[in-house]
C-alpha positions as CSV (number, residue, x, y, z in Angstrom):
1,X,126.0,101.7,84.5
2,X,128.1,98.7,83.9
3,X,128.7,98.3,88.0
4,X,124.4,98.2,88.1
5,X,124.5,95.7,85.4
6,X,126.7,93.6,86.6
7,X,125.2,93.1,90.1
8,X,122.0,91.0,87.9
9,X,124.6,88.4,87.4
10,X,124.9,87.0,90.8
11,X,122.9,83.8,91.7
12,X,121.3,83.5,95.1
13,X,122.5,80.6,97.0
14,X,118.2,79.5,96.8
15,X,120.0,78.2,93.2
16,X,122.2,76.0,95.3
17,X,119.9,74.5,97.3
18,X,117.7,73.7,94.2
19,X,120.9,71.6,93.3
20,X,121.6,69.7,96.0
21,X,117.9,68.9,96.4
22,X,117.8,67.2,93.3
23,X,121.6,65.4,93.9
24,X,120.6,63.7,97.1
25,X,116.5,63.0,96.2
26,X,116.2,59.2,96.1
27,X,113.8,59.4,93.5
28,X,116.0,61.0,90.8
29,X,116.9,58.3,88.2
30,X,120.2,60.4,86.8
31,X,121.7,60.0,90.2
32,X,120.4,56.3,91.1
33,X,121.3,55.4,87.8
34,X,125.3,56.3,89.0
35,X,125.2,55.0,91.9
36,X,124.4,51.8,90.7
37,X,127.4,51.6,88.8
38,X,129.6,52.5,91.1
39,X,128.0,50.0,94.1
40,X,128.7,47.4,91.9
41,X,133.2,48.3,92.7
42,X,132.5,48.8,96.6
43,X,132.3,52.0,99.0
44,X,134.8,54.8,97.5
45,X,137.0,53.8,100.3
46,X,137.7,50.0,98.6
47,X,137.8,51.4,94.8
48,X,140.4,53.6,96.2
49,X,142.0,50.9,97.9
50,X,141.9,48.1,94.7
51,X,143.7,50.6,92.6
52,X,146.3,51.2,94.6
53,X,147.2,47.4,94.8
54,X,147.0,47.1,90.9
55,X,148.9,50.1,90.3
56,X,152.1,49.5,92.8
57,X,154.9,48.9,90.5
58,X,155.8,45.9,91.9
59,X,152.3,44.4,91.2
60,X,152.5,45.9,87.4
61,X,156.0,44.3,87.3
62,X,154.4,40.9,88.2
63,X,151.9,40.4,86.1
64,X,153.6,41.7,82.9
65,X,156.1,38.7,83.5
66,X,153.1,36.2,83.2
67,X,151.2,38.1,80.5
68,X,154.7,39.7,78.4
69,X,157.8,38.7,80.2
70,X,159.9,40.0,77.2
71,X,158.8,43.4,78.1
72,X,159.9,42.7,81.3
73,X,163.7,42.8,80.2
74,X,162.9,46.6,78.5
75,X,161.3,47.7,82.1
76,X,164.7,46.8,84.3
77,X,166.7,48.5,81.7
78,X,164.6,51.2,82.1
79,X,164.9,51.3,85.1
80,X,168.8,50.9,85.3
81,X,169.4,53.7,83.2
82,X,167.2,55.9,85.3
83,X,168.9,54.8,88.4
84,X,172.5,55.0,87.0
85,X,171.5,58.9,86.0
86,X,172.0,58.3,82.6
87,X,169.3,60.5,81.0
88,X,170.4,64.0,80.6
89,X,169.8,66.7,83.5
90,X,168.0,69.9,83.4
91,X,171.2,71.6,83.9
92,X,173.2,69.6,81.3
93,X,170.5,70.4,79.2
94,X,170.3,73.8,79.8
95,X,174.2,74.1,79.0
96,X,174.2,71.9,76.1
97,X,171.7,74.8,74.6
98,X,173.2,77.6,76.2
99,X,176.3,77.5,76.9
100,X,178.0,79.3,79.8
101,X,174.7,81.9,79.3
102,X,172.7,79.2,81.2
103,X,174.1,80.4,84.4
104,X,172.7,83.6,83.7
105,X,169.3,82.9,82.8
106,X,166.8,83.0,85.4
107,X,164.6,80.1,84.9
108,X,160.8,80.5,86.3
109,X,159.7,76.5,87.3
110,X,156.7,78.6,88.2
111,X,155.6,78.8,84.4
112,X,157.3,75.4,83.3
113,X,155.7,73.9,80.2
114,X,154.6,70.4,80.1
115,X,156.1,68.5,77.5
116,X,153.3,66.3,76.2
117,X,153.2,63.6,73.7
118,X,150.3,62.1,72.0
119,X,149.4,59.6,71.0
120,X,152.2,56.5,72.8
121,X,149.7,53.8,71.2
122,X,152.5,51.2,72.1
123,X,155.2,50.3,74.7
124,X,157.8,49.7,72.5
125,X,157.4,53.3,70.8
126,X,157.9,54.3,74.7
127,X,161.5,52.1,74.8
128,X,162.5,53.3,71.1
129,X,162.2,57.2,72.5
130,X,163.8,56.2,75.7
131,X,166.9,55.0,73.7
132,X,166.8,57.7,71.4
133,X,166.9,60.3,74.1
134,X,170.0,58.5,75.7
135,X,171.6,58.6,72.0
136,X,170.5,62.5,71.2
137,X,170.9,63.9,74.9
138,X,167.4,64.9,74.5
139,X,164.2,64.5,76.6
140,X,161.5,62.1,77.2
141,X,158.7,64.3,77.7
142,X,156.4,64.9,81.1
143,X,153.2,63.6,79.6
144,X,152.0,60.7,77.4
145,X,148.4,60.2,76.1
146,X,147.4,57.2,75.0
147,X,144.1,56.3,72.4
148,X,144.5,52.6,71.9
149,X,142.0,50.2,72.1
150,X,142.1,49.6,75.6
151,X,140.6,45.8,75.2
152,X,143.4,44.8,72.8
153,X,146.1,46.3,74.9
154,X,144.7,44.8,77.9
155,X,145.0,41.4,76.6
156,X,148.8,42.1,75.2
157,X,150.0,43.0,78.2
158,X,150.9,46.5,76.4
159,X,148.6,48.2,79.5
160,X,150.4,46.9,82.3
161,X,154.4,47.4,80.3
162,X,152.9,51.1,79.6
163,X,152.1,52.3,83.3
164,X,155.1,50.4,84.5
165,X,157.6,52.4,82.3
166,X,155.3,55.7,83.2
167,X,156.2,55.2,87.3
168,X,159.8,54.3,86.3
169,X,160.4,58.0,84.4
170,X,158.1,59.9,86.7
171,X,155.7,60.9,84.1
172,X,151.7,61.2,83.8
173,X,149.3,58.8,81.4
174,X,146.3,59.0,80.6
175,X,144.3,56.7,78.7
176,X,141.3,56.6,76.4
177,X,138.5,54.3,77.3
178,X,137.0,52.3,74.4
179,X,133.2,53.6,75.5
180,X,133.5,56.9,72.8
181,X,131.5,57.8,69.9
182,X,133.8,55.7,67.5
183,X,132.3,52.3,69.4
184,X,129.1,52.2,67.4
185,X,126.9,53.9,70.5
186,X,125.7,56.6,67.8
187,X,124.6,55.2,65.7
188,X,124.4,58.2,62.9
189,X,127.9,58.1,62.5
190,X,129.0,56.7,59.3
191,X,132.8,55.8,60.7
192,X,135.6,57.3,62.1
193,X,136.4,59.3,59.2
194,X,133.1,61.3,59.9
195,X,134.0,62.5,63.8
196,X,137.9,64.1,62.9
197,X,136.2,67.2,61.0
198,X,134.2,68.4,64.1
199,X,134.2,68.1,67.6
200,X,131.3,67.6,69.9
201,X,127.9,65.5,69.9
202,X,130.3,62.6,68.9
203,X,130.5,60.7,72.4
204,X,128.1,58.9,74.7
205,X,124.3,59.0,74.0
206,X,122.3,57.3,76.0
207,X,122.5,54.4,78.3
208,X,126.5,55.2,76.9
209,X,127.6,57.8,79.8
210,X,127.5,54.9,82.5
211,X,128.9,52.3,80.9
212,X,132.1,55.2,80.7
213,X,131.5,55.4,84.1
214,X,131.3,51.4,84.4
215,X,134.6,51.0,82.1
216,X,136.4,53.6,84.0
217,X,135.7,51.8,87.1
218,X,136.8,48.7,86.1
219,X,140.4,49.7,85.0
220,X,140.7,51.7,88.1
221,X,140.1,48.9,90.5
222,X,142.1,46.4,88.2
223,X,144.7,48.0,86.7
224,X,145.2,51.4,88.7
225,X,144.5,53.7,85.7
226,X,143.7,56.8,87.5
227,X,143.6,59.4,84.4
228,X,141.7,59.2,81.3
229,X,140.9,60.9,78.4
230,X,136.9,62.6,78.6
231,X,134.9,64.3,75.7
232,X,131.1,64.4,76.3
233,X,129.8,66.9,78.9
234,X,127.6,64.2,80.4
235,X,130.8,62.0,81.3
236,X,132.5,65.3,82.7
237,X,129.8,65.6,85.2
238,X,130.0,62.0,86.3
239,X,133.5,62.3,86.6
240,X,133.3,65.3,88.6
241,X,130.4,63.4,90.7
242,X,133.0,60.5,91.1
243,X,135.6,62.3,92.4
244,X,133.1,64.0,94.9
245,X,132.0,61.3,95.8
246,X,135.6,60.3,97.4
247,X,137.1,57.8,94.4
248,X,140.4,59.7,93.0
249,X,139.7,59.8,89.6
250,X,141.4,61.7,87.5
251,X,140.6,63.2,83.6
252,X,141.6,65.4,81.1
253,X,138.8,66.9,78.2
254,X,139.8,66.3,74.9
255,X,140.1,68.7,72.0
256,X,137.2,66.7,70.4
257,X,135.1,68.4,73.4
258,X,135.4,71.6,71.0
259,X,136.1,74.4,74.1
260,X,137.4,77.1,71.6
261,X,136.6,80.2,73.9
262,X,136.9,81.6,76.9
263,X,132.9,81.1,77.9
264,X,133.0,77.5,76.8
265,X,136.2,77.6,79.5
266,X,133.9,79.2,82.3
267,X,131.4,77.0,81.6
268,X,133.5,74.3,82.4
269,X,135.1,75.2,85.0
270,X,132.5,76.7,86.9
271,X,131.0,72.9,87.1
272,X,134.5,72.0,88.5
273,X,134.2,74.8,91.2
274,X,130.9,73.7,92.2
275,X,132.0,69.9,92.6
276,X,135.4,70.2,93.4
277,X,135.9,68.7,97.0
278,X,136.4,70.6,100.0
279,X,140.3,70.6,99.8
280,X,139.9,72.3,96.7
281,X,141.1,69.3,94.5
282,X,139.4,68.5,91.0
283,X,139.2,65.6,88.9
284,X,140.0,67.9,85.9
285,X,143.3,68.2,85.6
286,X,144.1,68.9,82.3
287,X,141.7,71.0,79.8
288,X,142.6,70.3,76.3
289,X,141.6,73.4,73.9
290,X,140.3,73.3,70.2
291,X,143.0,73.5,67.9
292,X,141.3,77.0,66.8
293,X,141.8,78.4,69.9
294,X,144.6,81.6,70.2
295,X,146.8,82.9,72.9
296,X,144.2,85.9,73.9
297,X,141.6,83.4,74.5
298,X,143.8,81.0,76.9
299,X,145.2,84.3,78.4
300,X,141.7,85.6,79.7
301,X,140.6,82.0,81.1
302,X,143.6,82.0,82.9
303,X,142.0,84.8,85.1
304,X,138.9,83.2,86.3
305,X,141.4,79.8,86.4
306,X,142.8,81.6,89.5
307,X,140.2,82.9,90.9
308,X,138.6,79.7,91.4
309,X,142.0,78.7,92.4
310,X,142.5,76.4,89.9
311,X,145.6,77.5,88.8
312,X,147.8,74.6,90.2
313,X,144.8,72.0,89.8
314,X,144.0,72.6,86.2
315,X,146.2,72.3,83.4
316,X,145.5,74.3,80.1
317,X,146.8,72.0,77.3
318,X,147.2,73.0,73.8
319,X,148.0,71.4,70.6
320,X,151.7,72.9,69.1
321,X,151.5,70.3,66.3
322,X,148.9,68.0,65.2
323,X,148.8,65.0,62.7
324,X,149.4,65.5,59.0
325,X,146.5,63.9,58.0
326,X,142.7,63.9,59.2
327,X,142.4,66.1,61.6
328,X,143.6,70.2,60.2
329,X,144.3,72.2,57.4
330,X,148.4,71.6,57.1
331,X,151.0,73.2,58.1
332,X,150.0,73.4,61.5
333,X,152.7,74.7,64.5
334,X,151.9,76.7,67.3
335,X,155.4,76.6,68.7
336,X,156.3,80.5,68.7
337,X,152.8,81.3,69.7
338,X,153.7,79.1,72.8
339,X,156.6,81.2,73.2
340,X,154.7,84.0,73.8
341,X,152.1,82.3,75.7
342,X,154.6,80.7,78.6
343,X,156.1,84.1,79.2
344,X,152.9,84.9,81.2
345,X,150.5,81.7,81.5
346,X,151.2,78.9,84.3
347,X,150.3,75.5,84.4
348,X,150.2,74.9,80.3
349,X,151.1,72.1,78.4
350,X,152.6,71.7,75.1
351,X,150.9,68.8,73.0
352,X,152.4,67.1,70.1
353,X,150.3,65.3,68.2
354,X,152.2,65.3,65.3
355,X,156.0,65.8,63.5
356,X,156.7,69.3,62.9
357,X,155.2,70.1,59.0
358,X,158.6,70.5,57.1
359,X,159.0,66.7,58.2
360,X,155.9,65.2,58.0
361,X,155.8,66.3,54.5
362,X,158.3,64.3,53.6
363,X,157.3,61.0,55.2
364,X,156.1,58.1,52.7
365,X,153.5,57.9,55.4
366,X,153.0,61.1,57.6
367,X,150.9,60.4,60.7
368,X,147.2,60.5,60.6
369,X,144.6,60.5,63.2
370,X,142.9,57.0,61.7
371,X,145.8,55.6,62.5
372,X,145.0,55.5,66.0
373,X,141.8,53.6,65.8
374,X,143.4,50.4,63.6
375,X,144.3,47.0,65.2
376,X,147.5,46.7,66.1
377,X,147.8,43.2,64.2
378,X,145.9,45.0,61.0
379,X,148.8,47.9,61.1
380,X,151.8,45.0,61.3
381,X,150.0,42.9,58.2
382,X,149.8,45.9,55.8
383,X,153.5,46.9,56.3
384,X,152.9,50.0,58.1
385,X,154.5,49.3,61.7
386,X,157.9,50.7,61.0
387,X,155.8,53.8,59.2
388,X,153.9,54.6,62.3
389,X,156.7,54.4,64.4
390,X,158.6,57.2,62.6
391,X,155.8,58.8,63.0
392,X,156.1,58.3,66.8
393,X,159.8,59.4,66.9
394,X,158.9,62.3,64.7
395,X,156.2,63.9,67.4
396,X,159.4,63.0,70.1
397,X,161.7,65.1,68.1
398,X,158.9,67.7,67.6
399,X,158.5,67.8,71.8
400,X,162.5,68.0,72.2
401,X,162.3,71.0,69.7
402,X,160.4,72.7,71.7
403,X,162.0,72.3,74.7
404,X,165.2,73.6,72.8
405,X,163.0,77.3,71.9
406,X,161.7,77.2,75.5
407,X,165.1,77.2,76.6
408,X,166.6,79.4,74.5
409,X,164.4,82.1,75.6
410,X,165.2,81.4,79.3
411,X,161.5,79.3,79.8
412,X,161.1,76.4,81.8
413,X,159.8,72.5,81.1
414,X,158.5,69.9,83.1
415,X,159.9,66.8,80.9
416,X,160.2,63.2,82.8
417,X,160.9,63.7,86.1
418,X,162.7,60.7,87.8
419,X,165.0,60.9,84.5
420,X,166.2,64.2,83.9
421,X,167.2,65.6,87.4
């Protein structure tokens, strides 16, 4: 009976040409609507093009000496340290938790772990870890998210110092356009203190969506920033438009998208199926989950993950520790359900958002989602720079711990990759 049923799920392809009917119609505002933005940066070909000039790290190099030469210095020594081999290998790693036992262990790269950090609001936090991890032996992780303004750190120079020090270590960015529900565009919000305790609806309304797309667009083609944060279903679909379109962008959805089950998954990534180019390429590659979400739920999306084949494309990323303040009921650490998770699920990454609880308990000021909305000149007046630094640090020595578990248990990371060999 089940076998009859199930045949009344499959959509004739007439669905399809529905679609496409109304994606290339010249009279359908939605899509004139985009491509008027994007006309406004060139053909796909010369947006392409742009960002590949701003991004080269000579170019990033080059203009953070005219806009912030004293982060210059920090960049070369960077990049000294990485070239001298200084950082600790895999394999010293491995020993150094191990023991003689880590030539016995069988490690599956297969089912690595990310090692993701969140959020790198500034580029000396980046620097401060870097030396940290030549002083611990530890590891500077795969993956940094960034939520600062990005008009303040444009104008700093912090923008240009970040992605330089990202191509130096060999890890992935992605940033967090200021278009989002927190910039006044809905207007029912009463402030940022009134979008942490649910997610979704909080985004772009409106005339909002495009001017996303028009944000994006302009960081890509002057800066290079290729991946960025995304939490509103409408700017999903332009992204995936975008990218179909031929420019290379590149996105992850947020946990304040609120996907906390596996049809909210299929949802989602059915729309990625049915735009993904013909090379089988996405521009989702990382799909952040609600913090409610367990390990059965991400286990069953992994199966229709690879059967669209998705598997190597999309990355499932989920939150191991989260801010003390602001965002969920404390203590909050997923670690050992990771554990469990990366014994059978590929392409995941671990996100830490926050000190594990036995030390953010403890801090004088424990990190807190507001936090990452403040000026950066508002956060030096009151005193609290120092604060939110050890903050910082403490979600670094959160990562580093769970690299330790992982490897104790004979699991595989993905930390920095032009650093730790």
């Amino acid at each position: 009976m089940i076998e009859n049923l199930r045949e009344r799920l499959r959509i004739s392809s007439d669905r399809l040409d529905v679609i496409n009917a109304i994606l290339i119609d010249p009279n359908i505002d939605v899509v004139n609507d985009f491509f008027e933005v994007v006309s406004k940066y060139g053909t796909p070909e010369e947006i392409n093009a742009k960002a590949r000039q701003a991004s080269g790290l000579s170019t990033l190099l080059r203009r953070v000496e005219q806009i912030r030469p004293e982060y210059l210095a920090d960049l070369k020594w960077l990049k000294e340290q990485r070239d001298k081999q200084a950082f600790i290998s895999v394999a010293e790693y491995r020993r150094k938790i191990l023991g003689n036992k880590a030539d016995k262990f069988k490690f599956d790269d297969n089912c690595a772990v990310t090692l993701e950090i969140s959020a790198c609001q500034y580029f000396p936090w980046a620097i401060a870890a870097a030396k940290r991890a030549l002083e611990q032996n530890s590891l500077m992780p795969g993956r940094f998210i960034r939520v600062r303004k990005m008009t303040e750190q444009e104008a700093d120079g912090d923008l240009l110092a970040m992605m330089a020090a990202m191509q130096i270590i060999g890890a992935s960015l992605v940033e967090t356009l200021d278009t989002k529900g927190t910039d006044g565009s809905n207007v029912h919000l009463g402030g940022i203190e009134t979008i942490t305790g649910y997610f979704g609806g909080i985004g772009q309304p409106n005339e909002h969506a495009l001017q996303w797309l028009d944000e994006y667009l302009y960081y890509y083609t002057n800066y290079g920033v290729k991946q960025v944060l995304n939490i509103n279903s409408g700017t999903i679909l332009l992204g995936y438009l975008l990218h179909r379109l031929g420019v290379d962008i590149e996105f992850k959805i947020s946990v304040f998208m609120g996907n906390d089950n596996p049809y909210a998954a299929l949802w989602t990534l059915l729309a990625a199926k049915l735009f993904s180019r013909d090379d089988g390429t996405s521009p989702l590659i990382g799909f952040n989950w609600s913090n409610s979400v367990n390990n059965e739920t991400i286990e069953i999306a992994s199966q229709f993950r690879k059967a669209f084949e998705f598997e190597d494309v999309v990355r499932f990323e989920h939150h191991i520790t989260e801010t003390w303040k602001s965002i969920v009921r404390q203590p909050y650490n997923r670690r050992q359900e990771l554990m469990k998770l990366a014994e059978r699920v590929p392409n995941i990454s671990a996100k830490h958002e926050g000190g594990d609880p036995e030390v953010e308990e403890t801090r004088k000021h424990p990190s807190d989602i507001l936090d990452y909305f403040r000026n950066k000149q508002e956060i030096i007046a009151s005193g609290d720079w120092e604060s939110l630094t050890i903050n910082f640090l403490d979600k670094f020595d959160a990562v580093n711990r769970t690299a330790h578990a992982l490897t104790e248990r004979g699991l595989s990371f993905r930390a920095a990759q032009k650093l730790h060999y």
